[in-house]
C-alpha positions as CSV (number, residue, x, y, z in Angstrom):
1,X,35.7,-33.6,-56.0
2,X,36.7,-37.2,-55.9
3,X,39.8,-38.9,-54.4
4,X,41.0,-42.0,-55.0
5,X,43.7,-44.0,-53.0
6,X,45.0,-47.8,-53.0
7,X,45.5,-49.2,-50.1
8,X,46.5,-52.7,-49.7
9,X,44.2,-54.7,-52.2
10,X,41.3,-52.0,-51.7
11,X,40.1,-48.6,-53.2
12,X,39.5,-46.0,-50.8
13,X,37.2,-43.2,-52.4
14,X,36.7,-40.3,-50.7
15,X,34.4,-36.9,-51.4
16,X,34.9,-33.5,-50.4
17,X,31.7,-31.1,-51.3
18,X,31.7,-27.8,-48.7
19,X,28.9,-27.8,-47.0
20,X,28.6,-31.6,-46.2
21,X,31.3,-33.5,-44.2
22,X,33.7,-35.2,-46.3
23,X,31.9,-39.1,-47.4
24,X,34.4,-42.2,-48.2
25,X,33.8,-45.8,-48.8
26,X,35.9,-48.5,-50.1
27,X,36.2,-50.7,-53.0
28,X,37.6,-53.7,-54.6
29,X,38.1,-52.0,-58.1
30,X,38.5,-48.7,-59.7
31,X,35.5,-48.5,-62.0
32,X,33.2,-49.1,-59.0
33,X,34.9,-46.2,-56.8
34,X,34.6,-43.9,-59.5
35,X,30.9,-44.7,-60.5
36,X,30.0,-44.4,-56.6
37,X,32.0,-41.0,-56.8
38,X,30.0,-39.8,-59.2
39,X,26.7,-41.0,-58.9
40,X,27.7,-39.2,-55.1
41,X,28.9,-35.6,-55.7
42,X,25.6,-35.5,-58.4
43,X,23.3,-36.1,-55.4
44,X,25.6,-34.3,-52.9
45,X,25.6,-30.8,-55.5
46,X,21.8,-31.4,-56.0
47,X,20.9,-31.4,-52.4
48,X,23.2,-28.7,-52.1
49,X,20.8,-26.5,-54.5
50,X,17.8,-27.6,-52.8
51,X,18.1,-26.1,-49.6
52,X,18.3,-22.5,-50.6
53,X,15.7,-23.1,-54.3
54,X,12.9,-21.4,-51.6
55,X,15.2,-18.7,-49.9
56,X,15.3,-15.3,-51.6
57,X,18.3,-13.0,-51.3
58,X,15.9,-9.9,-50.6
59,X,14.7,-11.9,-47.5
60,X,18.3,-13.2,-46.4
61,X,19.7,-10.0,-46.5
62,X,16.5,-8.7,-44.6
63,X,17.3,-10.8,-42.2
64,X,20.7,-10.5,-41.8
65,X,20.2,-6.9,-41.6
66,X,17.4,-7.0,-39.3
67,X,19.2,-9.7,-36.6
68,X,22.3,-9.8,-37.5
69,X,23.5,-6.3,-38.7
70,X,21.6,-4.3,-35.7
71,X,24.1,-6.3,-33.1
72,X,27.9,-5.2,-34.4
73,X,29.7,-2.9,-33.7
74,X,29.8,-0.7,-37.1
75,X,25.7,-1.5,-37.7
76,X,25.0,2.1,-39.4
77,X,27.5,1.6,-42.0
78,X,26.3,-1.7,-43.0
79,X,22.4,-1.4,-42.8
80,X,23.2,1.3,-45.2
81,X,24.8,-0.5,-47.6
82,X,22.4,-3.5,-47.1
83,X,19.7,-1.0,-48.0
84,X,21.3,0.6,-50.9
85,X,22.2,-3.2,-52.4
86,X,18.3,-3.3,-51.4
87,X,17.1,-0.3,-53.2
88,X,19.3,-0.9,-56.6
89,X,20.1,-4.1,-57.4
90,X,17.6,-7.2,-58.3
91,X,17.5,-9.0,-55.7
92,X,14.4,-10.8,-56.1
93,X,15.8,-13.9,-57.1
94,X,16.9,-17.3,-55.8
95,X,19.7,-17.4,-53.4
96,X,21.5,-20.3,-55.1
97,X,21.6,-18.3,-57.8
98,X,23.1,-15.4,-56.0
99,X,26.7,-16.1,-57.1
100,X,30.1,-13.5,-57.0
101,X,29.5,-12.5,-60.7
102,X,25.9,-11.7,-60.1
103,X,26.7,-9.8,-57.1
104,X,30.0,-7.8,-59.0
105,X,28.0,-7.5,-62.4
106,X,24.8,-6.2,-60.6
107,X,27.0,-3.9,-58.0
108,X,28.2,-2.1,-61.0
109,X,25.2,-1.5,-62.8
């Protein structure tokens, strides 16, 4: 999401998008912030999306089970439930598509 500040005879835009660092850059009027803004967070969200377009959530949690899981402390609980979200849900799909409401509507299925 866009911010937009005035300082002195400039427009200070700035652009917050999680897993990026927070972009800014100045302007002279407020159309032109607000088009940069734009045409930013679109490329910003899309880039986003194409990092995890190849990954798979059956081989993220995999993974996570297999080198992440096997390390804590309470590591037979959790491969267990790692394999049971394994076993019945469908989890052969992308992992940017792998939202909360997937998760909660598959988990209760």
């Amino acid at each position: 999401m866009a911010t937009f500040w005035k300082r002195n005879a400039c427009i200070t835009a700035t652009i917050c998008i999680k897993p990026q660092k927070p972009q800014s850059n100045f302007f002279d009027t407020v159309r032109d912030a607000k088009a940069w803004a734009k045409e930013t967070e679109v490329a910003l969200i899309d880039e986003n999306h194409k990092i995890f377009d190849h990954c798979i959530l059956k081989d993220a949690l995999e993974e996570y089970r297999d080198t992440v899981s096997s390390k804590k402390r309470g590591a037979d609980r959790e491969i267990g439930r790692i394999n049971s979200i394994l076993k019945h849900m469908k989890c052969d799909i992308a992992l940017a598509k792998a939202n909360n409401r997937f998760l909660s509507v598959s988990w209760c299925e």
